[in-house]
C-alpha positions as CSV (number, residue, x, y, z in Angstrom):
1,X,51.7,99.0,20.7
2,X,52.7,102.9,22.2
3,X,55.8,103.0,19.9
4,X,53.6,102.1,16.7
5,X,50.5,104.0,17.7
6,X,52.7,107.0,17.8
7,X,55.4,106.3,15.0
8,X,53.0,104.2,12.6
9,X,53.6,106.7,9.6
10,X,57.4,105.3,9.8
11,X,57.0,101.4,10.2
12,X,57.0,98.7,8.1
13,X,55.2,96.3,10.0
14,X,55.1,95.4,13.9
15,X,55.2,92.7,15.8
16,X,53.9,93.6,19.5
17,X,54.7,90.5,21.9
18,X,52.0,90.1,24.7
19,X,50.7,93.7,24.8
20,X,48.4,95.2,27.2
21,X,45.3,96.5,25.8
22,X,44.6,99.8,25.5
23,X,43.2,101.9,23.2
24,X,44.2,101.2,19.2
25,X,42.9,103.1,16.0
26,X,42.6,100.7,13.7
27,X,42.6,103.4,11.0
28,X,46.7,103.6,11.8
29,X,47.8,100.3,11.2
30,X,45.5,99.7,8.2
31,X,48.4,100.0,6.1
32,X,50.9,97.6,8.1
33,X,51.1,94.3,8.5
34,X,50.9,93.4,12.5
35,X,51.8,89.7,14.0
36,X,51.1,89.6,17.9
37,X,52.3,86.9,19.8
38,X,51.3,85.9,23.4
39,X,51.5,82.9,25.5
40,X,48.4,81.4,27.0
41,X,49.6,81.0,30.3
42,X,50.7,84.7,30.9
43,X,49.7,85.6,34.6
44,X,50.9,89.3,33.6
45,X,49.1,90.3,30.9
46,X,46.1,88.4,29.9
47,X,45.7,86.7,26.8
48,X,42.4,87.8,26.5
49,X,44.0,91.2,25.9
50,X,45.4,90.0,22.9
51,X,42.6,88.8,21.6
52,X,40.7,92.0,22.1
53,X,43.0,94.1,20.3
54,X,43.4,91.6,17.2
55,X,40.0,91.7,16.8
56,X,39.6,95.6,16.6
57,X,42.4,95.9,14.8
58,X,41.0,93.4,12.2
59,X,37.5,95.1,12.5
60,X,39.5,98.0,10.9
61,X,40.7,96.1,7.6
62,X,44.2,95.4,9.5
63,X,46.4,92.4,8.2
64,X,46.8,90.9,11.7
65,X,48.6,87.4,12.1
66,X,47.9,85.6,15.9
67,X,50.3,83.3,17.1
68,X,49.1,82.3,20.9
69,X,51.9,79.9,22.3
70,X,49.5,77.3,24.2
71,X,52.4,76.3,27.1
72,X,54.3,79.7,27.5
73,X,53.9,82.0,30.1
74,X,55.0,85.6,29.3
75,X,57.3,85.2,26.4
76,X,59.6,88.3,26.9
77,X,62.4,88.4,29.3
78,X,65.2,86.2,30.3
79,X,64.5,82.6,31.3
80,X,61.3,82.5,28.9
81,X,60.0,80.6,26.1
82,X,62.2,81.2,23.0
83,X,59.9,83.1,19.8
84,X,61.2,80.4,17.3
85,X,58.8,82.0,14.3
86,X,60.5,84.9,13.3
């Protein structure tokens, strides 16, 4: 979520793939479309994280999409679980 938090003015959407939480304005993303994707059995980042920020970002009038993958660990990096959705 850095990279959109600071470039948001110039995206089209983003797609952030088991972020870390940390501080979002809402008010920045309002006009993008956001899907976040994490798998539930990430020992790196929490999903919970996920979660937290979906929810603020929604309490801002964001158009968030949540896909959790229930048997994937975390989904980025070689030797993970494919993202099949996009």
């Amino acid at each position: 979520m850095a990279v959109g938090q600071l470039l948001y003015e110039r995206l089209a959407a983003i797609a952030p793939v088991c972020p870390p939480f940390g501080f979002v304005n809402p008010a920045n993303f309002k006009d993008l479309p956001v899907w976040c994707f994490h798998g539930a059995m990430d020992s790196v980042i929490p999903v919970s994280d996920s979660v937290k920020m979906v929810r603020l970002l929604r309490s801002g009038g964001c158009n968030v999409k949540f896909t959790v993958y229930p048997d994937a660990d975390q989904i980025v990096g070689p030797r993970r679980t494919p993202i099949r959705t996009l």
